[in-house]
BAFI-3210 file (N, C-alpha, C; in Angstrom, 3 decimals, decimal comma, padded with zeros to 6 digits):
// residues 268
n [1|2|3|4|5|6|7|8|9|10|11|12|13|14|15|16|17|18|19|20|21|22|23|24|25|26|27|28|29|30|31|32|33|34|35|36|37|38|39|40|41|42|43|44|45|46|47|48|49|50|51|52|53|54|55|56|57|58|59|60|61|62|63|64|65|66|67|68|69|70|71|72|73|74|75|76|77|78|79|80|81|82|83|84|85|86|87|88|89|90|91|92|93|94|95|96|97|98|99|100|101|102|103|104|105|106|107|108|109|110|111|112|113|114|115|116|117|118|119|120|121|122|123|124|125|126|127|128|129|130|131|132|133|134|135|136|137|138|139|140|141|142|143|144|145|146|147|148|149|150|151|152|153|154|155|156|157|158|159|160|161|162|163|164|165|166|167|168|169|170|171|172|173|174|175|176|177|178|179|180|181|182|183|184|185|186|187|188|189|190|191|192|193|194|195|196|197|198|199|200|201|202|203|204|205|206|207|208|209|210|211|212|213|214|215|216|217|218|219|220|221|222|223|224|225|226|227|228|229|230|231|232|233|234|235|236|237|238|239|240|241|242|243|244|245|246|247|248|249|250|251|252|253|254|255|256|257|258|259|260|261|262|263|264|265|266|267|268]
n.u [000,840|000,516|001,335|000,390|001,678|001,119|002,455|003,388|002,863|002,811|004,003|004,284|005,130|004,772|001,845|000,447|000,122|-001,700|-004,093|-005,127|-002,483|-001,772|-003,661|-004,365|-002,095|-001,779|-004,580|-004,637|-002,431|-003,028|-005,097|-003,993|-002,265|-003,684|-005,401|-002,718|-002,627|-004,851|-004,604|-002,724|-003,507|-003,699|-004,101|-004,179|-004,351|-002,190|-002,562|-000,966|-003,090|-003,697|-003,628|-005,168|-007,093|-009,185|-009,236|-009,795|-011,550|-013,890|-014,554|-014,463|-011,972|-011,247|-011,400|-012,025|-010,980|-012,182|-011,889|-013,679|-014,717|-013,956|-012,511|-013,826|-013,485|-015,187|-015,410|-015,606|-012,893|-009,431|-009,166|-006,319|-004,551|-003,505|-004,749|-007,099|-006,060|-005,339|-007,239|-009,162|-007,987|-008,228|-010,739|-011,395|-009,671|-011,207|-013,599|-013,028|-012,727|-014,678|-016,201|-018,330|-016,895|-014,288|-014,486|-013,081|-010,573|-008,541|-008,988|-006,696|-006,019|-003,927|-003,703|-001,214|-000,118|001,399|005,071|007,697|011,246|014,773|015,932|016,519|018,485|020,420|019,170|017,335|015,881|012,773|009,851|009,257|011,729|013,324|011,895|012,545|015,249|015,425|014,597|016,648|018,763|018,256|017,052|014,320|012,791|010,928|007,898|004,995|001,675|000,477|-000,628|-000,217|-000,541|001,719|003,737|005,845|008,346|008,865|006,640|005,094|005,718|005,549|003,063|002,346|003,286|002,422|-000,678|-000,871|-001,178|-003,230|-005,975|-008,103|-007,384|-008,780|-010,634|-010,214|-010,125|-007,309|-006,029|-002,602|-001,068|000,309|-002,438|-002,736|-002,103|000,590|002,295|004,148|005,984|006,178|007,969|010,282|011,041|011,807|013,985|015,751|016,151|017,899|020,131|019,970|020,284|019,597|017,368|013,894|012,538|010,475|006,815|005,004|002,848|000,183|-001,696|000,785|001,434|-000,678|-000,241|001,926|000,980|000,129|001,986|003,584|004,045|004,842|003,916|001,561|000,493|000,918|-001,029|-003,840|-003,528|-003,448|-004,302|-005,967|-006,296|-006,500|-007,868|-006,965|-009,230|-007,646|-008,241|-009,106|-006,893|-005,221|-006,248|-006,868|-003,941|-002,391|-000,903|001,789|003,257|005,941|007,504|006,766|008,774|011,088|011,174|010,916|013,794|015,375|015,136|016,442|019,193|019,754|019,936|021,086|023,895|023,871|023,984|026,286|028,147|027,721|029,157|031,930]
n.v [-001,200|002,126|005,714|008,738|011,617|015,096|017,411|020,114|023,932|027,146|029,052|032,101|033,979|036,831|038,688|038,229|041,001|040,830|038,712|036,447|035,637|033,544|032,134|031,082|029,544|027,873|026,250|025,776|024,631|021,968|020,762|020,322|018,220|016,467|015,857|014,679|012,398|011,353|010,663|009,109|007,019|006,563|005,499|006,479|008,870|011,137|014,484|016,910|019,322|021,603|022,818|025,287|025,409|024,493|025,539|028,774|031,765|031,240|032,927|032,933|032,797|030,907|027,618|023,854|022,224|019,709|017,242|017,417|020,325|023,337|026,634|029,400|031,166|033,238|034,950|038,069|039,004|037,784|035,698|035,145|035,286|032,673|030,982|030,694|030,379|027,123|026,338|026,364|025,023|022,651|022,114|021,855|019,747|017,524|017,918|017,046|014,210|013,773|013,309|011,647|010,009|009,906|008,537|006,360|006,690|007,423|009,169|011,278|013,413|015,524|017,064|019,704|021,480|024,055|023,515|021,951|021,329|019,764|020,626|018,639|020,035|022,744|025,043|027,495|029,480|029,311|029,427|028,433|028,054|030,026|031,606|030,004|030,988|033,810|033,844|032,613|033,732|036,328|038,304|039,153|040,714|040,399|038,652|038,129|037,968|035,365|032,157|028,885|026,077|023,005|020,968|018,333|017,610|015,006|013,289|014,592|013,407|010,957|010,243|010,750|008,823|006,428|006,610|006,119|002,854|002,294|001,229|002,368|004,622|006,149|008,827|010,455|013,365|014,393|015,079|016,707|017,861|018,981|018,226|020,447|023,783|026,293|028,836|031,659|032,516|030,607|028,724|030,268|029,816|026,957|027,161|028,971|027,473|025,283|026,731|028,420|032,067|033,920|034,346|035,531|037,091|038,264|039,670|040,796|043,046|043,563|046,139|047,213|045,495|046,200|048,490|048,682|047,162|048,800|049,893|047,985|044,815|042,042|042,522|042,928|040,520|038,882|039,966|039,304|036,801|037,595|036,436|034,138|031,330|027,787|024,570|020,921|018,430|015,153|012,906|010,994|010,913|009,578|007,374|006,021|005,529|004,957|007,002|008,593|011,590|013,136|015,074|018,641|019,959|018,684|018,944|021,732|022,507|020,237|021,779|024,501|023,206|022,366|024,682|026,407|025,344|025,418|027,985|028,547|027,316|028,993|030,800|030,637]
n.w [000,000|-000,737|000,484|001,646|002,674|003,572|004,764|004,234|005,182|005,422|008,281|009,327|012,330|011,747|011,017|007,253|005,140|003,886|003,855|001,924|001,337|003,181|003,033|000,549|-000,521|001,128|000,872|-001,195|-002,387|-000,608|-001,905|-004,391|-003,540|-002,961|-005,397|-006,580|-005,725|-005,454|-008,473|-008,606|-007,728|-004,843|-001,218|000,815|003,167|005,111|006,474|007,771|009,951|012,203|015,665|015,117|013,561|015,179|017,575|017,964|018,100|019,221|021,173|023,700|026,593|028,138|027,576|026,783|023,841|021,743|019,086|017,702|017,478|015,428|014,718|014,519|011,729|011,158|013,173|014,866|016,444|016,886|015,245|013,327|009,941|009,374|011,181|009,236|007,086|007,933|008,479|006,402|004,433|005,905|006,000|003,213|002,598|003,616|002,478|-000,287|000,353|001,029|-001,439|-003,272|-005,363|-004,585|-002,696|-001,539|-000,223|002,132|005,202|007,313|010,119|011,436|014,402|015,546|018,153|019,607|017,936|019,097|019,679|019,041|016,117|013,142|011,064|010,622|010,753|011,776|011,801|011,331|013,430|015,622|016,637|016,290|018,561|020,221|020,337|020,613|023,605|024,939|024,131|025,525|024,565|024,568|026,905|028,795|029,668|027,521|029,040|027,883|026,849|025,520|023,923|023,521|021,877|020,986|018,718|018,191|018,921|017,312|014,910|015,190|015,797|012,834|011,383|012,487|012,107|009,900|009,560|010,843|010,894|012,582|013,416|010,797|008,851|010,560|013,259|014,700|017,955|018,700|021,032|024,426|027,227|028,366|028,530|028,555|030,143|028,778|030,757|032,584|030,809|030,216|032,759|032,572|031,207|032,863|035,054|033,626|033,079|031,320|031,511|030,715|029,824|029,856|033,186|034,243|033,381|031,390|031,308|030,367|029,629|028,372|026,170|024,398|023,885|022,794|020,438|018,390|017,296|016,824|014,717|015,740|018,097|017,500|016,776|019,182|020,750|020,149|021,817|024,105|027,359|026,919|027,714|026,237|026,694|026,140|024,763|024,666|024,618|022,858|021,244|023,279|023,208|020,986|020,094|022,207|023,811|024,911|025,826|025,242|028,277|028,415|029,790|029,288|026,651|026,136|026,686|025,432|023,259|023,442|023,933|021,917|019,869|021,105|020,651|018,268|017,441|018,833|017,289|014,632|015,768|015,675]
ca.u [000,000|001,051|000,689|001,185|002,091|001,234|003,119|003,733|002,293|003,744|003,781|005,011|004,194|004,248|000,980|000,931|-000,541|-002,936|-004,045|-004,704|-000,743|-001,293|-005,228|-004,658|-001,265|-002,721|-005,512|-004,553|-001,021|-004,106|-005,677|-003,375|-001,245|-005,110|-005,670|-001,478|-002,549|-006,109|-004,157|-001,173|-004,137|-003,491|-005,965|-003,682|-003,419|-002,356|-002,401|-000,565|-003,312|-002,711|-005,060|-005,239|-008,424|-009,858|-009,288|-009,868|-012,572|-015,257|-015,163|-014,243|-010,865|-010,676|-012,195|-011,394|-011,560|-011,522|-011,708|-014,785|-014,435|-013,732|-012,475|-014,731|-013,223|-015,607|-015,213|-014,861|-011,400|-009,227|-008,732|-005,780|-004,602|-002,698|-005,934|-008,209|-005,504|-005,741|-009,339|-010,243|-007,497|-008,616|-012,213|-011,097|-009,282|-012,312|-014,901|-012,555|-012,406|-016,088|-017,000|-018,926|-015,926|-013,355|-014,691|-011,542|-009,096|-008,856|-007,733|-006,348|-005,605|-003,087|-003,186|-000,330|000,182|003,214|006,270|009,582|012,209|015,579|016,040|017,417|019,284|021,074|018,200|016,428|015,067|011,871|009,081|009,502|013,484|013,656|011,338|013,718|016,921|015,230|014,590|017,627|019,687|018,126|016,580|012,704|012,876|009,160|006,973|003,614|000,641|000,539|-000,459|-000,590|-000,054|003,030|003,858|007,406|008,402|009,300|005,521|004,478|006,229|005,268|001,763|001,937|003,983|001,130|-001,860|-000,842|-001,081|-003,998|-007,758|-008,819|-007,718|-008,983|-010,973|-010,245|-008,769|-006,113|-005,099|-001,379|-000,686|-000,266|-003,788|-002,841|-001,156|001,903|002,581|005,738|006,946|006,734|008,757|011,482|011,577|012,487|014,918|016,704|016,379|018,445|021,915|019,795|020,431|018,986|015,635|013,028|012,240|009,301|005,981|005,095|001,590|-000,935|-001,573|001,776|001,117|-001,936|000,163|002,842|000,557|-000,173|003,165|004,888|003,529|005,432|003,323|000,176|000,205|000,595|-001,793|-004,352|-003,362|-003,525|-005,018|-006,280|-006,332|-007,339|-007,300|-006,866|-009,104|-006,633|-008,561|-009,064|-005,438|-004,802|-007,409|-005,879|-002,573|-001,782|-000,030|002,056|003,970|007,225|007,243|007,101|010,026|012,420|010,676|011,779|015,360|016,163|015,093|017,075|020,770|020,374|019,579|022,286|025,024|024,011|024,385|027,936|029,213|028,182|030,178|033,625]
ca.v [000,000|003,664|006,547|010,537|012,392|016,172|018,354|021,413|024,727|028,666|029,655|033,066|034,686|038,468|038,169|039,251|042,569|040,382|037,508|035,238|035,096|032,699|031,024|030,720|028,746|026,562|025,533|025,261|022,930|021,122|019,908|019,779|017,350|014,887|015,338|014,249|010,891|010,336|009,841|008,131|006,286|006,417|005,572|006,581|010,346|011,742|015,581|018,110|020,551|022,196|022,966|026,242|024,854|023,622|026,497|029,818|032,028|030,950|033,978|032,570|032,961|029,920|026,852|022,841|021,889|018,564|016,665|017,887|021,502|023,560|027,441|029,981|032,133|035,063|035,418|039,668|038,705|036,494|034,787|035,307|035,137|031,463|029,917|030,875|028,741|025,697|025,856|026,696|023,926|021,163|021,927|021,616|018,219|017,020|018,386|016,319|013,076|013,062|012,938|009,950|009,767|009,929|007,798|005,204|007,325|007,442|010,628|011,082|014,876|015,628|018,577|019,618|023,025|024,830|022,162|022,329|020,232|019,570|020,413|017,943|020,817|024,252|026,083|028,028|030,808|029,200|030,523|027,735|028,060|031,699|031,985|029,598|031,599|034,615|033,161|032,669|034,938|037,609|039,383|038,942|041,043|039,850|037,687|038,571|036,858|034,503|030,964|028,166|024,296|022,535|019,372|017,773|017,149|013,266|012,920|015,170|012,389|009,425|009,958|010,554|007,328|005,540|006,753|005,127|002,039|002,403|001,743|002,941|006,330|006,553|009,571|010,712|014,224|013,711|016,350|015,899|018,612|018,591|019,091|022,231|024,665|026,616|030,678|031,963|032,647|029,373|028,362|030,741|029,389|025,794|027,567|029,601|026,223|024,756|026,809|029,646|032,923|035,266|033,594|036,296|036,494|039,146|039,466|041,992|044,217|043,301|047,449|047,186|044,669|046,396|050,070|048,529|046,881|050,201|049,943|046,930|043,788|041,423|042,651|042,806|039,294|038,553|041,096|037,735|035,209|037,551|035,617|033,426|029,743|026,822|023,286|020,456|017,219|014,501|011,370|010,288|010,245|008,373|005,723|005,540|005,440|004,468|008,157|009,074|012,434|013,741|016,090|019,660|020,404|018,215|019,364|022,989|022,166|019,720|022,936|025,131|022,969|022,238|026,310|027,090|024,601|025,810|029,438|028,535|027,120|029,511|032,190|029,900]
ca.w [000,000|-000,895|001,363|001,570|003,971|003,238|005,704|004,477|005,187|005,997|009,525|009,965|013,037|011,771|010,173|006,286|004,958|002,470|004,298|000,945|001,063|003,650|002,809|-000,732|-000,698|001,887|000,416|-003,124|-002,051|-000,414|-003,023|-005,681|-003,226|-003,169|-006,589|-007,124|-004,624|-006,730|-009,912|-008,228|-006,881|-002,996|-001,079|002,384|003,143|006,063|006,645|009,080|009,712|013,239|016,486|014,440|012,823|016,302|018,479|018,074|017,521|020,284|022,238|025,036|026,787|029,070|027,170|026,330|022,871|021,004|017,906|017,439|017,381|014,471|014,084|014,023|011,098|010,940|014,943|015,163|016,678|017,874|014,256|012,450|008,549|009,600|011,723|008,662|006,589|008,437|008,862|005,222|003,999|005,944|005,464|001,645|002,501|004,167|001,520|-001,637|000,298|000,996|-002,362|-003,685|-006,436|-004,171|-001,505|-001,548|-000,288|003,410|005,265|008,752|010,087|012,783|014,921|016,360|018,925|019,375|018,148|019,691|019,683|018,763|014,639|012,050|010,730|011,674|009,989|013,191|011,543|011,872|013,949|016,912|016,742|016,388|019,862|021,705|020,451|021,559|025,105|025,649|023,560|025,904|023,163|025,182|028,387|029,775|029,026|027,473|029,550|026,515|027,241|024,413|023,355|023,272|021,467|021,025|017,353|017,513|018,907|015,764|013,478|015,477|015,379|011,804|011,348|013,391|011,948|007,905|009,525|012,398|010,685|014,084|012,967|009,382|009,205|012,485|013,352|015,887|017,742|019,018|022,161|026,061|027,156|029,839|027,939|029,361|030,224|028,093|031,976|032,402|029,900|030,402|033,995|032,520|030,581|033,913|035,638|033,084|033,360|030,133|032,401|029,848|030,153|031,395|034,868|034,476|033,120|030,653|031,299|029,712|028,626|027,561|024,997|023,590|023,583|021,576|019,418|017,831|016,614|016,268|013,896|016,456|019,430|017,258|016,647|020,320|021,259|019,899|022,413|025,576|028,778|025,887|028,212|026,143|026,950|024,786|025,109|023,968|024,413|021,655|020,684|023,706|023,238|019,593|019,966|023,767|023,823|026,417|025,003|026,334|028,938|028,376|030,306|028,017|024,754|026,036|027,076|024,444|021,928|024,016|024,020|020,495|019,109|021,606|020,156|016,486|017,730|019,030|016,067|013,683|016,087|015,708]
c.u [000,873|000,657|001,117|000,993|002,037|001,503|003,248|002,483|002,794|003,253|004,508|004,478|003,968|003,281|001,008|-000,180|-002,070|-003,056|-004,372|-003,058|-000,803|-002,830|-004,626|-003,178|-001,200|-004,021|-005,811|-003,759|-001,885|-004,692|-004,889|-002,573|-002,650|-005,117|-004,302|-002,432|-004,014|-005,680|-003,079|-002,201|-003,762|-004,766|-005,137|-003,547|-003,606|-002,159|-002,455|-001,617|-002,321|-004,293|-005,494|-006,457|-009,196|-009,734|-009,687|-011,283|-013,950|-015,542|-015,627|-012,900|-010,626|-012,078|-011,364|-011,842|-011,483|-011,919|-012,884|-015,507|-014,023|-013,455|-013,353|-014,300|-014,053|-016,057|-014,647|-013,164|-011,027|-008,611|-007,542|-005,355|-003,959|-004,068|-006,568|-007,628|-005,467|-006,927|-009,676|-009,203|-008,052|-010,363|-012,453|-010,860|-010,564|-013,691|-014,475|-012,801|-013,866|-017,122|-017,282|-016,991|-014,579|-013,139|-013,778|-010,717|-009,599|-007,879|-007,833|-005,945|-005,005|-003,002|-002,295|-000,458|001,523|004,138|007,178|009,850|013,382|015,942|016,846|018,762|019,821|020,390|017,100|015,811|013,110|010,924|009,307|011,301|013,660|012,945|012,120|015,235|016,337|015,088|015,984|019,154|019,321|017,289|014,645|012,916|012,293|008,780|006,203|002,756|-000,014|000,334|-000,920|000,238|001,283|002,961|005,348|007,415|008,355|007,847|005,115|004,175|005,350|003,748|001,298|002,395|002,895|000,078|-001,627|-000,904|-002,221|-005,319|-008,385|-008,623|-007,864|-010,410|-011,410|-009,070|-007,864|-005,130|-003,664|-000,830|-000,592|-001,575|-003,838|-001,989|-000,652|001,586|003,654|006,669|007,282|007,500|010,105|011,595|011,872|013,758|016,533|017,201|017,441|019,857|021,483|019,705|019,659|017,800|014,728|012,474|011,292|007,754|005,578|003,394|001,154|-000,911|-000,376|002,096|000,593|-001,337|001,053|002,785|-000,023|000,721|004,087|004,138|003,529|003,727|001,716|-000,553|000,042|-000,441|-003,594|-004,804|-003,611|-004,713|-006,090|-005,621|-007,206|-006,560|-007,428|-007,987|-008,605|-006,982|-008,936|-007,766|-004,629|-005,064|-006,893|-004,924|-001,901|-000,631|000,198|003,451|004,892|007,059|007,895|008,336|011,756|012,458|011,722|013,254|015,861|015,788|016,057|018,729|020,478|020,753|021,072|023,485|025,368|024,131|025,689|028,700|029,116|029,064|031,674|033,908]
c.v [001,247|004,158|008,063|011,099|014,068|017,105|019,435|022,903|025,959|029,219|030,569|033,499|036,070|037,608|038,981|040,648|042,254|039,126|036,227|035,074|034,136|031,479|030,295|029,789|027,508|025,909|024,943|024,030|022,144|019,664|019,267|018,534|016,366|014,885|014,482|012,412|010,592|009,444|009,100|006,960|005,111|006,743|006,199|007,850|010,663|013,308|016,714|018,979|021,057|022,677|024,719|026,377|024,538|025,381|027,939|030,545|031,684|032,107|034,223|032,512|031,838|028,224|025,328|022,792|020,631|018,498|017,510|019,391|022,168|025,903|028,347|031,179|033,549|035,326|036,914|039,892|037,773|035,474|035,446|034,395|033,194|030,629|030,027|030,017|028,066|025,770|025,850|025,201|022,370|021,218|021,405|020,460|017,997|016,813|017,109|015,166|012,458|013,208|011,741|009,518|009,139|009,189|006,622|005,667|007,835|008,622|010,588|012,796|015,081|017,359|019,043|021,408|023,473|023,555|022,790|020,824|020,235|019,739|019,669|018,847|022,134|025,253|026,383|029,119|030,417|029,503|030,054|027,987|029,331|032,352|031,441|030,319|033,121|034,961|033,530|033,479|036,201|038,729|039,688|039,247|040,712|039,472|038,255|037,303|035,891|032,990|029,910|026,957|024,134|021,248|019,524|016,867|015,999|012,960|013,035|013,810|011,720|009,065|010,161|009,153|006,127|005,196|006,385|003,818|001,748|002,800|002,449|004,574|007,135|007,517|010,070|012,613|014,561|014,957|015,869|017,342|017,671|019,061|020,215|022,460|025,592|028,160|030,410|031,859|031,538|028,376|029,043|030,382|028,100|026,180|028,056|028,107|025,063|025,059|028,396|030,769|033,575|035,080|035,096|035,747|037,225|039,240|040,861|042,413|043,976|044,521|048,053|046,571|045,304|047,652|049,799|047,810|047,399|050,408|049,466|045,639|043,077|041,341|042,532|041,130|038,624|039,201|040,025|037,193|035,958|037,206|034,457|031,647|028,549|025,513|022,303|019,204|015,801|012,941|010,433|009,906|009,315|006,925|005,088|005,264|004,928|005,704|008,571|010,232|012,691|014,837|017,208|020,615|019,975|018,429|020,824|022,957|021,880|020,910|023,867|024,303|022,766|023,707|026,340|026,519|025,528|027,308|029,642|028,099|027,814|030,974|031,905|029,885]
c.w [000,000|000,069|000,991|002,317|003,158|004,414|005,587|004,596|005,867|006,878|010,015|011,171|012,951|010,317|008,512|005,824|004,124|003,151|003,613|000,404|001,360|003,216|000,827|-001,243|-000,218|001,399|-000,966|-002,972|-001,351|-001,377|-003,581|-005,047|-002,872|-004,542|-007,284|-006,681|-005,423|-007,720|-010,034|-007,194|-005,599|-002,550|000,367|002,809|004,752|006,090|007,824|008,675|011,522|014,642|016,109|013,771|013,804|017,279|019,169|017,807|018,091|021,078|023,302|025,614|027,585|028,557|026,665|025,206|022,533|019,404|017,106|016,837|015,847|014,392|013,801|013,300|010,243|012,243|014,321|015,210|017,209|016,453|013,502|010,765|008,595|009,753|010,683|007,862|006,562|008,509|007,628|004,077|004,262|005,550|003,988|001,565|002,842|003,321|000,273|-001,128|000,328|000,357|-002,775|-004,757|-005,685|-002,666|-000,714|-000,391|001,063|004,205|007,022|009,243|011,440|012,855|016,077|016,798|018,662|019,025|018,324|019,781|019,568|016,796|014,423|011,766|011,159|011,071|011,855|012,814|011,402|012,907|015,605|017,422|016,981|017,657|020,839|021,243|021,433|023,118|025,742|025,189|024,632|024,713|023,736|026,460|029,118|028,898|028,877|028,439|028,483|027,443|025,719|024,806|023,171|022,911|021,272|019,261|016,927|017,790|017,829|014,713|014,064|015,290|013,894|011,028|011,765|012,645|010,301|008,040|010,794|011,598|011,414|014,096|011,646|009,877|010,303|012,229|014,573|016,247|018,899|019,875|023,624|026,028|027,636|028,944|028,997|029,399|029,872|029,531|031,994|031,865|029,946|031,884|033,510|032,503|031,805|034,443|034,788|032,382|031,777|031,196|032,050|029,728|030,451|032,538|035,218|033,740|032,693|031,000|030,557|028,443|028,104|025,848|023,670|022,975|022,287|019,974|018,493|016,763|015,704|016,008|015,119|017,570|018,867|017,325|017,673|021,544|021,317|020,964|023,933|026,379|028,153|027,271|027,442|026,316|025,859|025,366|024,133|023,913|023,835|020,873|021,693|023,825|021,918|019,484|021,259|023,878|024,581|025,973|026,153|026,783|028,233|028,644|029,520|026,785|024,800|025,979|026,347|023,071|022,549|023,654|022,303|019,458|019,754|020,794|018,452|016,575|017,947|017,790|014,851|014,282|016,016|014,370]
res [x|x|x|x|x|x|x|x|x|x|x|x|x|x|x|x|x|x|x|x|x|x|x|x|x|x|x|x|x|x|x|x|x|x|x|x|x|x|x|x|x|x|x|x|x|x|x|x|x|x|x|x|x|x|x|x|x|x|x|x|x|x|x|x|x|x|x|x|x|x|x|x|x|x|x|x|x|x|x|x|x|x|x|x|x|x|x|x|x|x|x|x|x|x|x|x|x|x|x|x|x|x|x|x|x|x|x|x|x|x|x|x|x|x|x|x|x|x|x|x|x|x|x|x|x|x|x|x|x|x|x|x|x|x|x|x|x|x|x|x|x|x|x|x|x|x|x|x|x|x|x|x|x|x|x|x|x|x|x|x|x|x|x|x|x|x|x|x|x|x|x|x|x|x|x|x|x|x|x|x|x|x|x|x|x|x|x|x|x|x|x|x|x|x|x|x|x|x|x|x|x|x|x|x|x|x|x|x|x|x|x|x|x|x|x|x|x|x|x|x|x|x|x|x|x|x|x|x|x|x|x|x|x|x|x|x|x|x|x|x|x|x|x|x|x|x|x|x|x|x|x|x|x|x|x|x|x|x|x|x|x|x|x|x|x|x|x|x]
***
């Protein structure tokens, strides 16, 4: 049996000026990567969306979501040009597979939260890499009251590795976080605790946030997520998979010594 794995999709976090930069590349590389697997007739697809499609947009600041859930992209606020991507992509996957025509072809959808980890390569300019250099480069004086999802990259894989071979999760969408999501503080306290000095150790003002989001893209985009608490419910990926994800605390760390290493050797 064939399979496909469709992974990709552009996650900046300064949001763009035209937000079909980010809907209309996502949802087209959508398709065109089912219609490739129709005529390469695969019946196996799995596809990274993200809890980006599940989360946002309820208009509620302290809420669990699951599988079930879906994005409410004409929420006032609260949605950005990324979540409307994943939501309007997979709705697209979802819409192609459950046509009569196309009824064969079995689809699986993984949603993953924040990933960190350790990179393959010495490429960190990425959105997850470029937040843990900042951490601990010092370059992030306080934390915003920011709280969000964390997953650990080898989970990412493993449950996509899993689910091409797991009837039990053919059209299933599988979301792949801790269920309690973290405060940035919190995270730069692994970081201190772990020999990163430059960590912050303060907590940025709320009407600080909002003043500088007047200004600066950066801060607008996190301007979003403030006091923003959601939970994940994950039981369905543990009943599927017997999933027992790596702690939070080693996801951060082991992203932390690896950025750092690849920071030291391009200064030698």
């Amino acid at each position: 049996m064939r399979f496909l794995l469709h992974t990709a999709s552009p996650f900046p976090f300064k949001q763009p000026k035209n937000e079909q930069d980010l809907i209309k590349p996502a949802v087209q590389g959508t398709i065109r990567a089912l219609n490739a697997a129709k005529t390469a007739n695969i019946k196996r697809v799995v596809i990274t969306s993200s809890v980006a499609s599940i989360a946002f947009g309820h208009n509620k600041k302290n809420i669990t979501v699951s599988h079930k859930d879906w994005t409410n992209t004409n929420s006032p606020k609260g949605v950005d040009a990324y979540m409307k991507s994943k939501t309007f992509a997979e709705k697209a996957a979802w819409e192609f597979v459950n046509k009569e025509e196309n009824s064969s072809m079995k689809l699986t959808t993984i949603h993953p939260s924040g990933i960190f980890g350790a990179p393959l390569g010495k490429n960190i300019s990425g959105t997850s890499m470029n937040f843990i250099e900042q951490f601990i480069t010092g370059k992030i004086p306080a934390c915003p009251n920011i709280t969000f999802g964390f997953t650990n990259v080898k989970d990412v894989a493993k449950l996509h590795i899993e689910s091409l071979t797991k009837p039990e999760s053919e059209n299933k969408r599988i979301i792949c976080s801790y269920s309690e999501p973290i405060e940035m503080l919190e995270v730069a306290k692994f970081l201190r605790e772990s020999g990163f000095n430059k960590a912050p150790s303060k907590k940025l003002p709320d009407f600080v946030v909002k003043m500088m989001a007047l200004i600066n893209s950066d801060m607008k985009s996190m301007k979003t997520y403030l006091g923003v608490k959601t939970k994940f419910d994950i039981s369905q990926t543990k009943e599927i998979f017997d999933w027992n994800p790596i702690s939070i605390k080693d996801t951060i760390v082991d992203s932390a010594i690896a950025v750092k290493k690849i920071i030291d050797q391009r200064a030698n």
